[in-house]
N, C-alpha and C positions, 0 to 999 in steps of 0.2 A: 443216666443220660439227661441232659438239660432237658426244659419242658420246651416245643417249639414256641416262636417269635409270633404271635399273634397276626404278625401280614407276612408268613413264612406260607410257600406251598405248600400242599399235603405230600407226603413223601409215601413210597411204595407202601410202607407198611400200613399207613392212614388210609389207603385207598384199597387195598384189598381188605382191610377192616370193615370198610366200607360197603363193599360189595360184597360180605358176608351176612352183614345186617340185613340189607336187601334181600338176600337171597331165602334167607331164613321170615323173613316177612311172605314170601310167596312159595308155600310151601309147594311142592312136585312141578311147579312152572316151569313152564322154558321159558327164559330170559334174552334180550339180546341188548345187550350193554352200546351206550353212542359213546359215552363222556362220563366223566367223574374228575371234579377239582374242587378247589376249597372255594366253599361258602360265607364270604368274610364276615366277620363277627361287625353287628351293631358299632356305626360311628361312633357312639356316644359311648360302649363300650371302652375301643380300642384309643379311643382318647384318654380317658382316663387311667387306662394301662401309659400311654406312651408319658402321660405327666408324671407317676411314675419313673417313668425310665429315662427322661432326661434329665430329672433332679436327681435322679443318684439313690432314690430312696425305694426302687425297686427290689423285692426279696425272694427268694426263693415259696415264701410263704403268702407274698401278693395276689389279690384274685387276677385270674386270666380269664376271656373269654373262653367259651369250649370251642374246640378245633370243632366245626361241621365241613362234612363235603355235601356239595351238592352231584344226585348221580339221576341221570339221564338215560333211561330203559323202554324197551318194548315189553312187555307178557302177552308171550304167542299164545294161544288157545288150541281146542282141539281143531278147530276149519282151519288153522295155520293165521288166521285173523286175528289182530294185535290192536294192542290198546297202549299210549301212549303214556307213560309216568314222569314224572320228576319227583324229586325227594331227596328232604333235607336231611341231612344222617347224621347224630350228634358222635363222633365217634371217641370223645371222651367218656360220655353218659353209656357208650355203646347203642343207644337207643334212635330210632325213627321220628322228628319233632316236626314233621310236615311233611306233608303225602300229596300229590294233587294228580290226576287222570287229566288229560289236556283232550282238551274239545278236536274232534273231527277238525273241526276248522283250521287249525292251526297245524303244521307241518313238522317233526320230530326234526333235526337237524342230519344231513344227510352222511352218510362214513363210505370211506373206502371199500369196503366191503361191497355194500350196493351197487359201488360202479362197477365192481367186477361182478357182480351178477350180470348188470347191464352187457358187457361184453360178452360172455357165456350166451348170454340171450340170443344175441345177434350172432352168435357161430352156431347155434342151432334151430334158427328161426329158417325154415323155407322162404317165408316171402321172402325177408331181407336176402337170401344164398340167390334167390332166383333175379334179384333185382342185380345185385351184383354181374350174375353172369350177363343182363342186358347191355353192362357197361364196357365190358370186356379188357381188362386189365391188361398192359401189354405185357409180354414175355418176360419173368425174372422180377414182375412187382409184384406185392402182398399187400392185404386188408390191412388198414391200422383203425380202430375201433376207440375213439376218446370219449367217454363219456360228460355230460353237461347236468346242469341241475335243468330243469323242465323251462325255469323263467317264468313271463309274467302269463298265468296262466288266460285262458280264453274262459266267455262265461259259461259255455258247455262243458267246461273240463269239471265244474261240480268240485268236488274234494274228492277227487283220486289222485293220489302219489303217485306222477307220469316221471320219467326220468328219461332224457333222448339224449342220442349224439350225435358228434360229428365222422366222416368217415374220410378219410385219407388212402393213398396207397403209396406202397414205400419199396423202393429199388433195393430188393432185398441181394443183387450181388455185389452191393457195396457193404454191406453189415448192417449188424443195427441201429448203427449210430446215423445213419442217413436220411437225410430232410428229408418227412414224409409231409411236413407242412405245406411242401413245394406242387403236391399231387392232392387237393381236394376234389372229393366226388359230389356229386348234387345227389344224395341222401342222405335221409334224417332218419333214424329209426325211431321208435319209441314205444317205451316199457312201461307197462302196467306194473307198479311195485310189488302188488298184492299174488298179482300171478303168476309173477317173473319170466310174462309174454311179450315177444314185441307183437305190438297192437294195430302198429300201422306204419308203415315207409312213408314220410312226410317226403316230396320231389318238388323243392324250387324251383322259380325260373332262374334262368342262367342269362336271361337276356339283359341287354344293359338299358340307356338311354331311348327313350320313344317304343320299346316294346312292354309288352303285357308285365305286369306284375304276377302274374298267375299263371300264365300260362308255361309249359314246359314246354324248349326249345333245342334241350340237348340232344344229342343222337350217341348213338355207338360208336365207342371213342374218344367218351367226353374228358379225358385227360391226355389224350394226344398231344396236343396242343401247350401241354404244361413242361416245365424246365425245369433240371436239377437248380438247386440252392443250396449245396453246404455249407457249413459253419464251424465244423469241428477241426483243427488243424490239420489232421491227417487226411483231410478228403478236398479240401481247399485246394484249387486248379495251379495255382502259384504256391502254396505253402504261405508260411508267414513273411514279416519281416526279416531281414540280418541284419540291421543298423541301428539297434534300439541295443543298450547298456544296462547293466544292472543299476538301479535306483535302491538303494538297503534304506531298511529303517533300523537302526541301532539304538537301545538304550542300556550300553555297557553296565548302569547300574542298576539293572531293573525298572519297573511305574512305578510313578510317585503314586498309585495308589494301594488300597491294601482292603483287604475281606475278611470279613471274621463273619462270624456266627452264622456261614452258609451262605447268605445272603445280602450281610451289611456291608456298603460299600463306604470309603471315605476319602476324600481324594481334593485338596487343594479345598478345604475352609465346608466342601459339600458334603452331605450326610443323606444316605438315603436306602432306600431297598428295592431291590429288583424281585419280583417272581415273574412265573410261564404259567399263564393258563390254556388251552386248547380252544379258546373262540378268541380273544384279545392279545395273544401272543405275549412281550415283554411289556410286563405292569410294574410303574414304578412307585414306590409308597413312598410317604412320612421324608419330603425331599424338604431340605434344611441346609442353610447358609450360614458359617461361623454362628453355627448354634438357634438361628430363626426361623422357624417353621416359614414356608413358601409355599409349597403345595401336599396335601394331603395325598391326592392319585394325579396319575397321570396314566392314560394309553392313548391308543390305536380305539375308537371306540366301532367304527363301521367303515363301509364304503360300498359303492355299487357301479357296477358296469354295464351302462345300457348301448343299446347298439343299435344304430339310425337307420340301417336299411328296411325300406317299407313292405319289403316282399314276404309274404307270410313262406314261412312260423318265424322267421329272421325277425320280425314284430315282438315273439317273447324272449329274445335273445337278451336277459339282463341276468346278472351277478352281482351277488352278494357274498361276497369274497369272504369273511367275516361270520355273515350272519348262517348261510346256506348251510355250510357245513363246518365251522369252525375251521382253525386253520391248523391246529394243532396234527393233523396227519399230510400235511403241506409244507410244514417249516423246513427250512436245509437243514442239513448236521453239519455245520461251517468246518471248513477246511483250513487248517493251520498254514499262514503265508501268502493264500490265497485270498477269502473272504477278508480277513481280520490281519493288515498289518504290526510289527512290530512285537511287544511282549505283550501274550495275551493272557487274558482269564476265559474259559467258557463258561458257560452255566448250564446245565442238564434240564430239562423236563421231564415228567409224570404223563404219560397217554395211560389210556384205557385197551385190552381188545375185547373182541367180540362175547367175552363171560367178564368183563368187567376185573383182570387179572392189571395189576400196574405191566407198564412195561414203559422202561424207561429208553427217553430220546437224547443219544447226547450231542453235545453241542450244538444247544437249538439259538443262543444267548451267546455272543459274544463282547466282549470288554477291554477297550484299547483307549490309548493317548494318541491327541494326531495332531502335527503343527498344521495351520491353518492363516499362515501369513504373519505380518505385522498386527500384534495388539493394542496398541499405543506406542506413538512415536512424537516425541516433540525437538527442534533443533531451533539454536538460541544462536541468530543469525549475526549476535555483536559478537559471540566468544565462540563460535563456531561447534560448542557443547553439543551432540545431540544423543538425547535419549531412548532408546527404543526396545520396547521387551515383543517377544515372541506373543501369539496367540494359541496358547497349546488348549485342545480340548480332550472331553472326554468322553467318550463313544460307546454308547449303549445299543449293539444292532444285531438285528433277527432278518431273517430272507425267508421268504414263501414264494413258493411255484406252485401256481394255479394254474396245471394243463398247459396253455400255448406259454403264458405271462408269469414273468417273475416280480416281486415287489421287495425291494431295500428299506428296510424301516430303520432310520437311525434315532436317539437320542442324543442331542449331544451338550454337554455343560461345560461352559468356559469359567474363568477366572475371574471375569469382571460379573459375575453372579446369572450370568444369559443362561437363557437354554432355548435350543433351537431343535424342533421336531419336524423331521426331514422324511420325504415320501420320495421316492427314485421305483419310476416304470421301466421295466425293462424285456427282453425275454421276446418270444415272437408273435408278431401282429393275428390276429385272428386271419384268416383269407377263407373262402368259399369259391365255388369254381363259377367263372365265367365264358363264355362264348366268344371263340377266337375273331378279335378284332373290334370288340365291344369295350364303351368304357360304362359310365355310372357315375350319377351327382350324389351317389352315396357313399363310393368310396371311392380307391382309386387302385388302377393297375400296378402291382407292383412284381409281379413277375408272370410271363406269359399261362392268361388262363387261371390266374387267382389274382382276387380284388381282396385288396382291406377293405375291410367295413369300417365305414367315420362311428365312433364311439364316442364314450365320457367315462373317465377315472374320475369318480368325486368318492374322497375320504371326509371322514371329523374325526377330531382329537375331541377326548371329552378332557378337560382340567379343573378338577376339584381346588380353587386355592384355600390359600390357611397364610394369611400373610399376616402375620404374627398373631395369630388365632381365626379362631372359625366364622367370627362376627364381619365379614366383609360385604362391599358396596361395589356393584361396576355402575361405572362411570364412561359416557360416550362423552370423546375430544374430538372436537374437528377446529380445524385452524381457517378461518372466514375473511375476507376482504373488507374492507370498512370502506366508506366514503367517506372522499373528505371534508374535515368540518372544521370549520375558524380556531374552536375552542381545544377539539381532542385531538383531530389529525392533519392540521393545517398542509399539510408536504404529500400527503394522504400515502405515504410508505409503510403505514401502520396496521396489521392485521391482528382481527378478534380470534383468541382461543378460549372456545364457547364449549363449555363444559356442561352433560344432563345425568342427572342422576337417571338409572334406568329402576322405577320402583315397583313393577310389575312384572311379573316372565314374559318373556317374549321373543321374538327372533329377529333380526337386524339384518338389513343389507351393509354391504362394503360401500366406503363411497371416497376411492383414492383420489377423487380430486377436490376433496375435503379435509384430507388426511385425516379422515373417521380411524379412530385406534380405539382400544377399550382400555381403560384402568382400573384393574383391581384395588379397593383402597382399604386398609381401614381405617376408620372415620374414627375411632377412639384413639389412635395413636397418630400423633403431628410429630413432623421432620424438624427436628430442633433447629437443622438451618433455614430452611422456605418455611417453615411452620405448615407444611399442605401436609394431608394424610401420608400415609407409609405406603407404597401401593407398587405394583407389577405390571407393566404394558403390553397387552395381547395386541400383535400387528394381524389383523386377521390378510391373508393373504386375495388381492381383490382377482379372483378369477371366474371365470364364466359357471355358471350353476348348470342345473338340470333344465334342458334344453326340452323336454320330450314336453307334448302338451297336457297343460294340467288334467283336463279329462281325459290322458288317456292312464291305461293298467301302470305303464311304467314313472308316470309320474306318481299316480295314489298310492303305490308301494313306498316309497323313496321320500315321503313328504319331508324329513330333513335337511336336502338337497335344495331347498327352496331359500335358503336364506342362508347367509357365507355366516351369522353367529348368532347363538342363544344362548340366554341367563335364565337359568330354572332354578327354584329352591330347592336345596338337597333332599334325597329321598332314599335309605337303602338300600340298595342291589340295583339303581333305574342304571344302567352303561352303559347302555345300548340304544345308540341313536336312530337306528331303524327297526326298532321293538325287536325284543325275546325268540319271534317268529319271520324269518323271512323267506324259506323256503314256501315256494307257491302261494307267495300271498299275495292277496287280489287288491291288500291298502296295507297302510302300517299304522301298528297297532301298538301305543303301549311304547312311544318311541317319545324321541325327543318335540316334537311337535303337540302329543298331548300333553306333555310334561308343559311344554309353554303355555298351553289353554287354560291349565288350574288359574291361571293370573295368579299366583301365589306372590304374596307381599315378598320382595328381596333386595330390599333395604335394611342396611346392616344387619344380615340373614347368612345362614348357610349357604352359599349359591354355588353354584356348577354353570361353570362356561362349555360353550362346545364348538369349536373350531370348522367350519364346512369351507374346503376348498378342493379345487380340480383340474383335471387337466382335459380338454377336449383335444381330441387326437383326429384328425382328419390324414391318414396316415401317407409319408412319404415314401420314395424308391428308397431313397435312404434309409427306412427303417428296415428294409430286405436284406438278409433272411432274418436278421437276428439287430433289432434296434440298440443304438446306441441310450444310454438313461438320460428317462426324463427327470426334472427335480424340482418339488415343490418343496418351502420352507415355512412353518409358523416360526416366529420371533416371538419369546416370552422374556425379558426383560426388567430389571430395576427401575422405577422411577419415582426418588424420593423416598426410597427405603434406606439408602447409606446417607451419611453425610460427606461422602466424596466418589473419587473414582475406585471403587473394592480391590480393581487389580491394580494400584499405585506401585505395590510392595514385591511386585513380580520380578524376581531378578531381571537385568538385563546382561546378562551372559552370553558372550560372544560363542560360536560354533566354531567347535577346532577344527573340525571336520570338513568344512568347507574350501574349498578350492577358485582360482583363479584360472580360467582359461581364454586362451585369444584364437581358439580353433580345437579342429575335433579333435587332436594326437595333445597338445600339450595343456599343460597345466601347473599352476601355483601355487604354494601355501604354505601354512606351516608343518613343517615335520612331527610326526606322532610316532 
């Protein structure tokens, strides 16, 4: 069997090797396994592997990095008290090449498992059974029990691993499928991890505008007041539409693109690799244009969900979608026809369970062509000529559902050498219950007796470029107004594009009314027509940042969020924009923010850009029960790397398939 691809996942058998090593490292322990995936091998390594492998003179006998996984564990002890590991596992060497016990301070990454303790907790916990019965459920509803990560913790809370939820109650003679969204209760439970006690019934207030923030206003009955909200076809008061047709996506002759070696993808002049890891979802490596290295990595690097209402514990109501618990036990298993139009490819993922045994997830990755309008079009108004080819791309997307919220992550790469990294919100609004007839400047009423909370979706992309080697420059453009001057702008129509080298790490505001862009360059290779460097244009997306105030818990955690981009010199294993550790952390540690403070010289350097954009959601009716998606885009871009337009050469082939219609019943075309 070949030897794996150096930016190949680790495959079952690599991971349960894995967790052999481990295991045999702690002899008679009980273990409790989070994660296990590959550990990428040294840049400088897998560089000289991939030069190599694009000149052809790669052998079966060439050095390879060693496959390491990195594995993520508990060792429980005899008090049932656990001590945190990580460790690097060479599982070529077979051997352990880095061990580390992680401080109290910092929090293991949270797994599914846990939260169904959490639930267990709370169906045997008396307080919580007794609180319930104060609220008194009407006739035919049931407890729905969702578990949360704790958030931004308070400074009492010390270093104990708290975990709480939210509680619903759901119209159990409809089935199960039945919006239990639509019936939140005003309690919070919360677990001691250690004990796997609830500790304490946290009870907000329910009041809206000019009443207490603290105080408890509810009484017996406090979902009276609340309203079904389906969503699932078959419980919808009207059913669907009957006037909507089938729309097909056919490609009679198969995708123009093709997969080899598990992972390698090639498709229209692109070259690249996909793997699945379980905290960054779909990571794409070694991404190359008619043979030019573009970018080394690209992902999903973090994100966090903080939430504005002021009423305690709603104050630690933040997510870290990403960082908390990885998302790899979150990701859908995409559904053919559904998720992924057209002719597909999936891609499988590697999880871990609870003894660190692979178990594989399929269809976490999916791989599709999509038309996406006009690509260029020009018409030559003397001879009436016009030209116009398609904009087809290609679509690299993964989905996670986090509890209420669903997220669409696309990649997607066109023809004229773009790539566009696309964030879609979707899934249902958070709501807590409010008091009949009350509204709130913190959220808004969107079905009787639950309020959305105003929140913030802020993500970053992290993008390693390599635009035609690892020696690259960013460059801040903004395009400035001149005054007029006799000599240089007499007519004063003339505007400066003022160019700064950025030589220091650091983090950048957006500033669209500047048209601030970033350009990657590199500054050893000139555009034989402009003679300017060779380089790629990061449009970083100008949207509202982290709103919460600098002093408070949820801003010190999030400190990425503070600026829409940063240029840091590369560094090994740093992917992580809200550090290593986000679960219960009181600041962030070891993230992208310290990475800008080395000031590390990155001028014609190694550097790593990192994308931070958002969506502040102040939520509408319209988003009830179940929101329509929202869409943010990064635009990564050529600029000065070809010497023309790359997709000139794109057929312009007419669709036979298309039709003529002058109403709903008839129709034109040609015969097939």
């Amino acid at each position: 069997m070949a030897a794996p691809h150096p930016l190949s996942a680790l495959s079952a058998r690599e991971t349960n090797l894995a967790r052999d090593i481990v295991k045999a490292s702690h002899p008679g322990a009980l273990l409790f396994f989070r994660q296990s995936y590959l550990f990428e091998p040294p840049k400088e390594e897998v560089l000289r592997f991939l030069e190599l492998e694009h000149s052809g003179a790669l052998t079966t006998s060439s050095p390879r990095p060693d496959r390491c996984a990195q594995v993520f564990y508990d060792v429980i002890g005899g008090d049932q008290k656990s001590q945190y590991y990580e460790s690097v596992v060479d599982v070529t060497k077979r051997s352990i090449v880095a061990q580390e016990i992680i401080s109290e301070e910092h929090q293991a990454s949270l797994t599914t498992a846990e939260f169904d303790i959490v639930v267990e907790s709370c169906k045997r916990s008396k307080m919580f059974q007794d609180k319930l019965k104060e609220i008194k459920l009407p006739e035919g509803f049931e407890t729905v029990i969702e578990p949360w990560p704790y958030g931004a913790p308070d400074l009492d809370d010390g270093n104990t691993r708290y975990f709480q939820a939210l509680v619903f109650a759901r119209d159990a003679r409809k089935g199960q499928d039945s919006n239990f969204y639509a019936y939140p209760m005003p309690l919070i439970p919360v677990m001691d991890a250690a004990t796997k006690e609830i500790i304490r019934i946290d009870e907000p207030a329910t009041g809206g505008k000019g009443d207490s923030l603290t105080d408890k206003t509810y009484a017996t009955g406090a979902i009276d007041h609340c309203q079904s909200a389906e969503y699932v076809p078959e419980l919808l008061p009207n059913g669907t539409r009957k006037d909507l047709k089938p729309l097909m996506v056919v490609q009679p002759q198969g995708p123009s693109f093709s997969i080899t070696e598990g992972n390698l993808i090639q498709w229209q002049k692109w070259r690249m690799r996909v793997t699945f890891n379980p905290r960054e979802g779909a990571v794409i490596h070694d991404i190359r244009y008619d043979g030019r290295p573009v970018l080394y990595r690209l992902s999903i690097s973090d994100m966090t969900v903080p939430y504005a209402d002021p009423r305690p514990p709603y104050h630690r109501k933040q997510a870290f979608d990403f960082g908390d618990g990885g998302l790899g036990h979150c990701v859908n298993n995409l559904t053919l026809g559904c998720d992924c139009l057209g002719v597909i490819k999936y891609f499988d993922g590697v999880l871990t369970d609870a003894d660190g045994t692979a178990q594989e997830s399929k269809n976490v990755i999916c791989l599709h062509e999509q038309d996406n309008g006009i690509g260029w079009k020009h018409t030559d108004w003397r001879t009436g000529r016009a030209v116009v080819t398609r904009r087809r791309e290609l679509v690299i997307q993964f989905i996670i559902t986090l509890a209420n919220y669903e997220y669409v992550f696309n990649y997607k790469f066109d023809q004229a050498a773009g790539i566009v990294v696309e964030a879609r919100a979707t899934g249902i609004v958070s709501v807590v219950n409010m008091d009949p007839g009350k509204t709130a400047p913190w959220g808004n009423i969107v079905s009787p007796g639950a309020l959305a909370q105003n929140h913030q979706h802020v993500f970053c992309v992290r993008i390693d470029p390599s635009i035609d080697g690892n020696e690259n420059t960013v460059v801040q453009e903004e395009s400035l107004p001149l005054r007029m001057d006799k000599s240089t702008n007499p007519n004063g129509n003339m505007y400066e594009v003022r160019q700064t080298h950025i030589t220091t790490s650091q983090g950048i505001d957006a500033a669209p009314f500047n048209n601030r862009v970033f350009k990657v360059q590199n500054l050893n290779k000139l555009n034989r027509v402009s003679g300017k460097p060779v380089g790629y244009k990061i449009t970083p997306p100008a949207t509202q940042l982290l709103l919460a105030d600098p002093n408070s818990t949820q801003a010190k955690r999030a400190l990425f969020a503070k600026k829409h981009f940063w240029v840091t010199k590369y560094k090994d294993h740093e992917f992580f924009a809200g550090g290593r550790y986000t679960l219960l952390s009181k600041s962030e540690v070891g993230g992208v923010s310290d990475a800008a403070d080395r000031c590390d010289d990155v001028l014609n350097q190694d550097v790593v850009c990192w994308s931070v954009f958002g969506l502040t959601h102040n939520p509408r009716v319209e988003d009830w029960p179940v929101m329509p998606v929202e869409m943010l885009q990064l635009h990564i871009s050529p600029s000065d790397f070809f010497t023309g337009n790359p997709a000139l050469d794109v057929p312009s082939d007419k669709d036979v398939a298309s039709r003529l219609t002058s109403g709903c019943c008839k129709e034109e075309g040609p015969k097939l």
